[in-house]
N, C-alpha and C positions, 0 to 999 in steps of 0.2 A: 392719155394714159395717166393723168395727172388722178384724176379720180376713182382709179384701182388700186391704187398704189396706198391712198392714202387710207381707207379701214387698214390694210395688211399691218400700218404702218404702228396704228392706235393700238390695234390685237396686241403685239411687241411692247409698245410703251405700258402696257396695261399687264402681259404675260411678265416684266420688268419690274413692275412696282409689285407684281403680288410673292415675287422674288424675294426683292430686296425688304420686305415688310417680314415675310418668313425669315428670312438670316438674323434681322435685326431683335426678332423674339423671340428665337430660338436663343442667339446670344446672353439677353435678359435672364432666360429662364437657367439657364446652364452656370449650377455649383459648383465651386469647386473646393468647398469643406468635404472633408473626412468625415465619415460618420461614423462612430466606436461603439455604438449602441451594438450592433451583431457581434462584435467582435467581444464585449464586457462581457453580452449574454455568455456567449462559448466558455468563456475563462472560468464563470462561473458555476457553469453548469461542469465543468472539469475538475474545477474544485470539490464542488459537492462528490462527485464521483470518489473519488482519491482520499475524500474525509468517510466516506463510507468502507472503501475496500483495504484500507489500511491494517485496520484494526482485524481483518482474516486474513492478512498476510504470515500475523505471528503464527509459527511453526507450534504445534502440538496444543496440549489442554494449559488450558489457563488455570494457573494452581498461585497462589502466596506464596510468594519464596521468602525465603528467610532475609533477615536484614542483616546488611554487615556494614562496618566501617571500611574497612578497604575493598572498595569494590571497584572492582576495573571490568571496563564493558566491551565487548566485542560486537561488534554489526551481525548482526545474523543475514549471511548473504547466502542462505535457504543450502548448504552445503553443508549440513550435520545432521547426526542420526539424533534428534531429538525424542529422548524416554521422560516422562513425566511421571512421577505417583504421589495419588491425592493427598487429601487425609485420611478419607478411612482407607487406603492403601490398596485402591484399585491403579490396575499397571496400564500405560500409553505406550505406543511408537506412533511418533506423530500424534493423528489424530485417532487413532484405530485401536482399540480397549484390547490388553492383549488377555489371558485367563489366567497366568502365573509368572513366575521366574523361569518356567526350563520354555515354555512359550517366548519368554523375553530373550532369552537365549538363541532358540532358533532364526526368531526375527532378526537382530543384531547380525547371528552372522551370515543370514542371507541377503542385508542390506553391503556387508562388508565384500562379500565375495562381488556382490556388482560393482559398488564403487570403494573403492580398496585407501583411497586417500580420507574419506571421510570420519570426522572425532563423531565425538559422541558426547551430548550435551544434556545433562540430566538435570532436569527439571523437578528440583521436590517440593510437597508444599509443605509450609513453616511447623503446622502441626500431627504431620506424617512419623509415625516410629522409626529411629535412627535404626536400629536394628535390620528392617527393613531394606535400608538405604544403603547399611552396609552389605547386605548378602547379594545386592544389586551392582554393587561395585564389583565383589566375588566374580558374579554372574559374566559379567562385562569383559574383567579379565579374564577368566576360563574361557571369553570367544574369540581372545586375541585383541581386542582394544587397548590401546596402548597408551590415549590420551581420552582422559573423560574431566568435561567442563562440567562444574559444578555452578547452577544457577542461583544467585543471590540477587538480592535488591540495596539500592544505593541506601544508608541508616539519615542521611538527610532530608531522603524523604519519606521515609518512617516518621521522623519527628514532626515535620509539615502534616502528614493525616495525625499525629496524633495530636496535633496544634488544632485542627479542624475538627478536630471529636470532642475537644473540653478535656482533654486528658486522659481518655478513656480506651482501652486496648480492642 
């Protein structure tokens, strides 16, 4: 029996060694650094995202506001009835071109009757007719607004662009 035994025997020593040669390069091969490369990609690509949609998040038309010295800022946490008007004195809610003041009227108080807590954040730009701006204020209380944010920009950094222009307005 001696010489059955002993192929079965070699097969084993042999099925053994082609074991323990696999464990032992499988071990070799097997990292275990971190690799941040997918992880930078993501962040980056997040970034870029958040640097593009930023700048659509502001509420209504993008107009020059006036500069003032005391200016104090409030977050726009997207819960105001935001009216803008330009300089040549075309009228905004939001982003939607309204045709006049009794149109700024109806809009206002059909934004008000839905959400009833909501101010009102008027937006003028620097070279707009006060006149204008006043019959707008008019407009705003005859629909019941009780609190209207007047938009300004910081005069600090008025002087920074005007640093950056050579002095020039």
């Amino acid at each position: 029996m001696r010489p059955s035994t002993e192929p079965a025997r070699a097969r084993w020593r042999a099925v053994r060694a082609i074991i323990a040669r696999d464990t032992q390069t499988v071990a070799k091969e097997v990292n275990a650094d971190i690799n941040v490369t997918p992880l930078v990609d993501v962040v980056l690509v997040l970034l870029i995202i958040f640097m593009v949609v930023t700048p659509l998040l502001a509420s209504g038309v993008a107009v020059d506001l006036p500069r003032t010295q005391h200016h104090s800022r409030k977050p726009d946490d997207g819960r105001d009835i935001v009216v803008s008007v330009t300089a040549e004195g075309r009228w905004y809610l939001g982003a939607r071109q309204l045709g006049g003041l009794p149109e700024l009227r109806r809009a206002v108080l059909q934004e008000k009757t839905k959400f009833p807590e909501k101010s009102v954040y008027l937006k003028a730009d620097a070279r707009a007719a006060f006149g204008e701006l006043r019959r707008a204020l008019d407009v705003l209380r005859g629909a019941g607004v009780n609190e209207v944010i007047l938009g300004t920009e910081a005069l600090e950094k008025a002087k920074a662009l005007e640093g950056d222009r050579g002095g020039r307005p």
